[in-house]
C-alpha positions as CSV (number, residue, x, y, z in Angstrom):
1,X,0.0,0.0,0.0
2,X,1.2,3.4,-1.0
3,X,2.5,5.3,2.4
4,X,0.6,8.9,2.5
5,X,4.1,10.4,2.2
6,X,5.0,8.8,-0.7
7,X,1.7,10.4,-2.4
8,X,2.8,13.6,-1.9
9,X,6.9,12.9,-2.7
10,X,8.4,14.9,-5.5
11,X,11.8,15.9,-5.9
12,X,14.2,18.6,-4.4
13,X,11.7,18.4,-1.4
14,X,12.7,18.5,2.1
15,X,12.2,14.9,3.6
16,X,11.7,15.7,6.9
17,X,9.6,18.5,6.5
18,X,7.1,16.1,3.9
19,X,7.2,13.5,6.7
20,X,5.7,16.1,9.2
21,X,2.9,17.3,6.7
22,X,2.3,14.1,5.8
23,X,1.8,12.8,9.3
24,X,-0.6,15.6,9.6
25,X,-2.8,14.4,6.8
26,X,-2.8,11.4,7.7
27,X,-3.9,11.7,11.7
28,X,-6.5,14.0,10.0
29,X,-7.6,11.4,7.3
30,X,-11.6,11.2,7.4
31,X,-13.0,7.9,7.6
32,X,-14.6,6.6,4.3
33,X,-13.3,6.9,0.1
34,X,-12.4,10.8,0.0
35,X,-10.1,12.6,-1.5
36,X,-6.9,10.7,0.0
37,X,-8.0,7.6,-1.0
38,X,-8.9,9.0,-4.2
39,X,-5.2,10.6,-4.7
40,X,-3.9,6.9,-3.8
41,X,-6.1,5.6,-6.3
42,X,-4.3,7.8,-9.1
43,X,-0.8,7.6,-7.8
44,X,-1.2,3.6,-8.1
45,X,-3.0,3.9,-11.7
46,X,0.0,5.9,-12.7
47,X,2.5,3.5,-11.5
48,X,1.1,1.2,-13.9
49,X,2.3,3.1,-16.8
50,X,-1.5,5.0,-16.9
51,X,-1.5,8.7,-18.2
52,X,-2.1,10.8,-15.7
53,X,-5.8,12.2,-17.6
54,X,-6.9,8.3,-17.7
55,X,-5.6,7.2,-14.3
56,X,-7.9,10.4,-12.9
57,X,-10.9,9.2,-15.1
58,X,-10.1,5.5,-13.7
59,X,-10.0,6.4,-10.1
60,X,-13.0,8.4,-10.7
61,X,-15.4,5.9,-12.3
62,X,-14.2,3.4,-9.3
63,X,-14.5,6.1,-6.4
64,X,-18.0,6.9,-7.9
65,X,-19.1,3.4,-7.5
66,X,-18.1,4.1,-3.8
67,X,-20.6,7.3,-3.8
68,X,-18.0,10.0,-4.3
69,X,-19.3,13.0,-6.0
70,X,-17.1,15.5,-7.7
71,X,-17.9,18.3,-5.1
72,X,-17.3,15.7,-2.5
73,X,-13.9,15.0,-4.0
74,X,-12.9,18.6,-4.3
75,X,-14.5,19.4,-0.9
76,X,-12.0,16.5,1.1
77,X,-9.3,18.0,-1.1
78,X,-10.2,21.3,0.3
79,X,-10.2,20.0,3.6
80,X,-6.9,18.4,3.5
81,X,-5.3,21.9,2.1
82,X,-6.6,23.6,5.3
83,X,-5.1,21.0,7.8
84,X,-1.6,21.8,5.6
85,X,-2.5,25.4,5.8
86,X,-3.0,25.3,9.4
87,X,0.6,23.1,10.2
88,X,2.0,26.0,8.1
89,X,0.5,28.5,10.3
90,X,1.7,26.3,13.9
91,X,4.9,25.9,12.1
92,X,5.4,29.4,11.3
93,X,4.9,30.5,15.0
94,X,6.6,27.9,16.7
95,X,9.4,29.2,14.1
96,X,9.0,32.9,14.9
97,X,9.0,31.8,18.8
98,X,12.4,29.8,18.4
99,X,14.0,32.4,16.5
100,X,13.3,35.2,19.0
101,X,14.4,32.6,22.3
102,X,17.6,31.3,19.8
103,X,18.5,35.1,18.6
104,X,18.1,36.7,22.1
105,X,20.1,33.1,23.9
106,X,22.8,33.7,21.1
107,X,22.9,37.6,22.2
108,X,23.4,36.7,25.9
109,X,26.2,34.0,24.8
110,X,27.9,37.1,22.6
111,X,28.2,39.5,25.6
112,X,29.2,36.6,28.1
113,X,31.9,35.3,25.4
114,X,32.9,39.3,25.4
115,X,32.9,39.5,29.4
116,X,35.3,36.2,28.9
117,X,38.0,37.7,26.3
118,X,37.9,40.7,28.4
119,X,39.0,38.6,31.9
120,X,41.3,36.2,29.9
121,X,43.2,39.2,28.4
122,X,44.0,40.9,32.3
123,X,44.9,37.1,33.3
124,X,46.8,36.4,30.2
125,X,50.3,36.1,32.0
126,X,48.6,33.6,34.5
127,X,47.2,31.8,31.9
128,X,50.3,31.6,29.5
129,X,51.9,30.0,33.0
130,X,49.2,27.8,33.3
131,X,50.0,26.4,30.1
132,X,53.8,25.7,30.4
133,X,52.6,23.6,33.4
134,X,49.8,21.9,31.6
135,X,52.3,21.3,28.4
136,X,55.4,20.1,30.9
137,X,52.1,17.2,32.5
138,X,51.5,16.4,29.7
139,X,55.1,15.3,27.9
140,X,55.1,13.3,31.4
141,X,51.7,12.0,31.0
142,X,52.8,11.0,27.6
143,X,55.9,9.1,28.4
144,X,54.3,7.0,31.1
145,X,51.5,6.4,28.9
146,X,53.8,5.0,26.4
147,X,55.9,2.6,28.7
148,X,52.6,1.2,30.4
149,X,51.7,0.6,26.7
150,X,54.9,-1.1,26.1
151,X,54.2,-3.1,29.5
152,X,51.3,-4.2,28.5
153,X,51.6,-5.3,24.7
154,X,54.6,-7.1,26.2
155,X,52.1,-9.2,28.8
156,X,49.7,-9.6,26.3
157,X,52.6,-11.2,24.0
158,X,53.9,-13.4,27.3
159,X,50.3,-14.1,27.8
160,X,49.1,-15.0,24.3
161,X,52.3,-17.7,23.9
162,X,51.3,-19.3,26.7
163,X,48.2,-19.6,26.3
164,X,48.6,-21.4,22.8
165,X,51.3,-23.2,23.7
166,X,48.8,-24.6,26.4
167,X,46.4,-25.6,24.2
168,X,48.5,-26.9,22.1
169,X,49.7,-29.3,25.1
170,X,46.1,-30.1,25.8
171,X,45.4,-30.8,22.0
172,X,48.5,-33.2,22.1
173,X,47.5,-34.8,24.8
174,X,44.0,-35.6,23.7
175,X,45.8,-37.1,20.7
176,X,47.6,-39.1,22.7
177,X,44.9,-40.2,24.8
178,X,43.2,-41.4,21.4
179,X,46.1,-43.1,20.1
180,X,47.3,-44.8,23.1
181,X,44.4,-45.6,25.1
């Protein structure tokens, strides 16, 4: 069955946004053969190679049987344009609400990154110490992390040797035990 996004899928459109509209149609679909239906109708009339003039006649004469009028058609259709219009319309202040909180937030963040340039530039001296220190740790850091690495590819070596030669031992010995006993 044709997916009510996949109706309305065309190219260069935004998937994620056609996912949220369609979702919208679709928890507002009306019960009974209505427009929707009627658009799935054509959409799977033309994926059989129908023109799109005939695959609207098609899905007509069928829908009809089904008690669909014209006005009834274009009435549905209507319908479904004003729950889209209406998403627009949430989507548009929910957008005009996050714009003002994300503009105003990114003002705030300006003046406290300003406030922060301003301190670090009186402690710059501090700072530049600070990071001698942190640069000397971290050679150190750096060398012992290097001979514990050492250490411990060298044990994993020792220990992956023994370990086969152990099995091999075993494997030997239950050779062995088939052979001679």
């Amino acid at each position: 069955m044709l997916t009510t996004k996949s109706l309305f899928s065309a190219e260069d459109l935004d998937d994620r946004s056609l996912e949220f509209l369609t979702a919208a149609i679709e928890k507002n679909n009306l019960p009974g053969f209505d427009y929707l239906e009627f658009k799935r109708a054509v959409v799977a009339l033309k994926d059989l190679k129908l023109d799109e003039a005939t695959a609207y006649k098609s899905a007509f004469t069928t829908a009809a049987t089904l008690g669909l009028t014209k006005e009834k058609l274009t009435e549905t259709a209507g319908y479904y344009r004003n729950v889209v219009a209406r998403e627009k319309e949430q989507f548009d202040q929910a957008l005009e609400k996050q714009t003002a909180s994300k503009v105003a937030a990114r003002q705030d963040d300006i003046k406290r990154l300003r406030d922060q340039i301003e301190r670090h530039k009186t402690e710059i001296t501090r700072l530049q110490d600070e990071i001698a220190a942190y640069l000397k740790e971290a050679e150190q850091a750096e060398s012992s992390v290097k001979l514990e690495g050492e250490k411990i590819e060298k044990s994993r070596g020792a220990f992956e040797k023994t370990h086969a030669a152990l099995l091999l031992q075993i494997d030997r010995d239950i050779e062995n035990i088939h052979k001679m006993i």
